[in-house]
VEXZA-247260 format. One record per atom (N, C-alpha, C, CB): x, y, z; residue in three letters. Coordinates in steps of 0.05 Angstrom, whole numbers, padded with zeros to 5 digits, always signed. Glycine has a CB too. Layout:
N
XYZala;...
//
This chain:
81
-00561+01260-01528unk;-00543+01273-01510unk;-00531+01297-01524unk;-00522+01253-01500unk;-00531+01314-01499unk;-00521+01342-01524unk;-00492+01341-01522unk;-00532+01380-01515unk;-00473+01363-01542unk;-00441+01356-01549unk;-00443+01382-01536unk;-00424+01350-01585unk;-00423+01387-01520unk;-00399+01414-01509unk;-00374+01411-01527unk;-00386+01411-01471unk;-00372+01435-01528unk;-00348+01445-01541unk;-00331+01468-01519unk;-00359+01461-01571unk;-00317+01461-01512unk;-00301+01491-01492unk;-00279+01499-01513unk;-00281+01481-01455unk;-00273+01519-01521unk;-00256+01534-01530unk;-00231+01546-01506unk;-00273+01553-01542unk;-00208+01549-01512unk;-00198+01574-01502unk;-00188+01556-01469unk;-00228+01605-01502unk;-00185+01535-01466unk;-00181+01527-01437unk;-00149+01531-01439unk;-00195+01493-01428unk;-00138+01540-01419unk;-00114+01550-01408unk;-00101+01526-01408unk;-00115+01563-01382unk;-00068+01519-01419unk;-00055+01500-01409unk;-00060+01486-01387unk;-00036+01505-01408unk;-00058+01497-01373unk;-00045+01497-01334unk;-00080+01476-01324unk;-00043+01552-01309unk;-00096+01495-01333unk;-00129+01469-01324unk;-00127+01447-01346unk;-00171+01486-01331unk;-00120+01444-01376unk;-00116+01422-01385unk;-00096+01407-01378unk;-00115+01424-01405unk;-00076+01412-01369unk;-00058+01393-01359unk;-00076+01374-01334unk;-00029+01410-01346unk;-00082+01395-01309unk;-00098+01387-01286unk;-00116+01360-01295unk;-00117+01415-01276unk;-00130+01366-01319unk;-00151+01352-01319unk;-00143+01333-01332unk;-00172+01362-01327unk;-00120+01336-01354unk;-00105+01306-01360unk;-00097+01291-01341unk;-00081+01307-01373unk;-00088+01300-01325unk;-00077+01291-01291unk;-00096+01273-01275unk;-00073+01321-01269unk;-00119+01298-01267unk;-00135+01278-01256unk;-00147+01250-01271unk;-00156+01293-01249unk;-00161+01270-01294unk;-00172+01239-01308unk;-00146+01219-01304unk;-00182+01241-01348unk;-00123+01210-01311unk;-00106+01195-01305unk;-00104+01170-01278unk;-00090+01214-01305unk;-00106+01195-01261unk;-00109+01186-01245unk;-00139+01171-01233unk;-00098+01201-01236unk;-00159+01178-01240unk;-00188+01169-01237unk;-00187+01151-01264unk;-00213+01196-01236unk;-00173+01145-01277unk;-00179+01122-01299unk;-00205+01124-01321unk;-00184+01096-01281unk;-00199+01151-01323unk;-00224+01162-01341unk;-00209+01185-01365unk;-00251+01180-01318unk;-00231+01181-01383unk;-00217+01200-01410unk;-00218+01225-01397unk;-00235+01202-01444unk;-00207+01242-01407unk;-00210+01267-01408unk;-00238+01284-01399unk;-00205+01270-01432unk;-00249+01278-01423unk;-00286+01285-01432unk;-00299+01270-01415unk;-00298+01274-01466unk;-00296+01246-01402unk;-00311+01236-01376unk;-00304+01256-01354unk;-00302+01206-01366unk;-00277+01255-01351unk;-00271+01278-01323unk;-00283+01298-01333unk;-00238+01287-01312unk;-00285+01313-01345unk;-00294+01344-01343unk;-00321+01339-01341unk;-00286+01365-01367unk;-00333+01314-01352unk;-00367+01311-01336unk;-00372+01316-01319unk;-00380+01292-01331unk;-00343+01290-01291unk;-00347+01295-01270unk;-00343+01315-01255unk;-00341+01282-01263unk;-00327+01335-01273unk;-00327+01358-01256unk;-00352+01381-01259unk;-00300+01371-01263unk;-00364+01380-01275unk;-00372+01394-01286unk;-00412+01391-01266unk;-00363+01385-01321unk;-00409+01359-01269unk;-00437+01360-01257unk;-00425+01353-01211unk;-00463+01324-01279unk;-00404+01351-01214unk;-00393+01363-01190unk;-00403+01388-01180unk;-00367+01366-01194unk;-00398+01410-01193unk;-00400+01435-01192unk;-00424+01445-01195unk;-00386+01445-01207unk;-00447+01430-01217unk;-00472+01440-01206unk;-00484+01423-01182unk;-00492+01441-01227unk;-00472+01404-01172unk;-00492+01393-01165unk;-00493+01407-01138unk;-00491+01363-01167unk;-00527+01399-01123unk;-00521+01412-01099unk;-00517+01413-01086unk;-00525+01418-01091unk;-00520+01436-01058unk;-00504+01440-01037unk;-00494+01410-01017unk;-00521+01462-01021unk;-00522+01395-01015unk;-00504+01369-01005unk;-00504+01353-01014unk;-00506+01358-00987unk;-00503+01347-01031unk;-00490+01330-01058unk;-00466+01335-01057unk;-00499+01336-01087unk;-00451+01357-01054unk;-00418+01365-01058unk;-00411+01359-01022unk;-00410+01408-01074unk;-00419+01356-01009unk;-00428+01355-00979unk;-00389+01339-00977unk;-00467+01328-00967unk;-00370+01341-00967unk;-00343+01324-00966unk;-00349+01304-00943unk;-00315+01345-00959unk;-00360+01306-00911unk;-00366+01291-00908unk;-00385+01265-00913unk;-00363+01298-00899unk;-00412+01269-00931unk;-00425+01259-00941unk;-00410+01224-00963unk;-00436+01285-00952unk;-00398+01246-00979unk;-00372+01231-01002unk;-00363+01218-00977unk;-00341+01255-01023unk;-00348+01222-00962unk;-00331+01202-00956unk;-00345+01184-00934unk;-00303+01214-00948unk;-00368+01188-00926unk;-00389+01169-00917unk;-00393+01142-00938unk;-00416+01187-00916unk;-00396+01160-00954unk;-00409+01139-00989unk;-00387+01123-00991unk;-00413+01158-01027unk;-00362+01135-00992unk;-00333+01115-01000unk;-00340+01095-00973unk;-00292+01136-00998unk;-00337+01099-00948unk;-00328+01078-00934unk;-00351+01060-00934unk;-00317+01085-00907unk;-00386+01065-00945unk;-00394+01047-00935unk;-00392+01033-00967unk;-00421+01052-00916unk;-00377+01040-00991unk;-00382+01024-01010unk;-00355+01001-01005unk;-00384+01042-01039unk;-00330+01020-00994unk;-00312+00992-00989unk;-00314+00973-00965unk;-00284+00999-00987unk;-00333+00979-00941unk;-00339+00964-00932unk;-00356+00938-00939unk;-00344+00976-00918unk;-00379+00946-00956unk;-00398+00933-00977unk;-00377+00917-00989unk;-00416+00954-00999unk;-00356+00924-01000unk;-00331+00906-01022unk;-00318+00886-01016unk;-00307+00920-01029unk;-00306+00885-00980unk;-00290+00879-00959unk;-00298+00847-00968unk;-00298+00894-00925unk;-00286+00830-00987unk;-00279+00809-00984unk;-00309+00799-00998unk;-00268+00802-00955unk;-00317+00818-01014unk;-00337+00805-01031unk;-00330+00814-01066unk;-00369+00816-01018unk;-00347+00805-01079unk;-00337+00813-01111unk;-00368+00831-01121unk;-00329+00775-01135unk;-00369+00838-01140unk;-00388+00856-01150unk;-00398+00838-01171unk;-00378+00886-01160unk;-00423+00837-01167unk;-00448+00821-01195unk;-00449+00841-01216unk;-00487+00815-01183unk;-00451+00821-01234unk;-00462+00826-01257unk;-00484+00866-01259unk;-00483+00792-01260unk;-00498+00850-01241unk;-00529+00862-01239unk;-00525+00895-01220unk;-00553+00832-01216unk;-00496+00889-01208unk;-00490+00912-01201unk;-00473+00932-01214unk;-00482+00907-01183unk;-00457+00917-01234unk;-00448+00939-01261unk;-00464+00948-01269unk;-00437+00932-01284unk;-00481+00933-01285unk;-00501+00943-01304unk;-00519+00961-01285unk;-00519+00919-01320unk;-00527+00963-01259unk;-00537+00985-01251unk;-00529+01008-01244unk;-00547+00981-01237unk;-00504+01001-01242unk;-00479+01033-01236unk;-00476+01041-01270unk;-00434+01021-01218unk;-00472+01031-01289unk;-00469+01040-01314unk;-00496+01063-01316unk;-00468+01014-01338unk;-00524+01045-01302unk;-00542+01063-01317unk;-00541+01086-01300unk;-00572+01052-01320unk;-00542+01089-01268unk;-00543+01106-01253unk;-00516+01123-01265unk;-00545+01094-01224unk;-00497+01124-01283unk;-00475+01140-01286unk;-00486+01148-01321unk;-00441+01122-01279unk;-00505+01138-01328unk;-00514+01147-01362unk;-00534+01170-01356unk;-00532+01119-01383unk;-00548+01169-01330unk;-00578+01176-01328unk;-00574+01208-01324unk;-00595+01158-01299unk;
//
């Protein structure tokens, strides 16, 4: 896996991104992944109604059930890949 280095980032977006990650329960260096392959990814991939298609049918999927084993370990890989 290759290393980034950003130099030179402005208070005001490091704060933001301390913020968010905070709030998304992720380091730092994870959020700026997610932002990062956010921003390339494509046109409907970034799609907003799409996302919030995905959210409701994953908490509906949730609604009074628990998550296997077999489904971490496949979200870990689908989030390594």
């Amino acid at each position: 896996m290759a290393v980034l280095t950003i130099r030179s980032v402005p208070d005001d977006v490091y704060e933001s991104l301390k913020t968010q990650a905070a709030a998304s329960r992720r380091s730092i260096n994870s959020e700026a992944i997610e932002c990062l392959r956010f921003a390339l990814a494509k046109r409907a991939e970034r799609d907003v109604g799409a996302l919030v298609a995905r959210a409701r049918a994953l908490h509906e999927r949730m609604r009074g059930g628990y998550v296997t084993n077999a489904e971490i370990t496949a979200a870990k890989r689908r989030g390594r890949a």
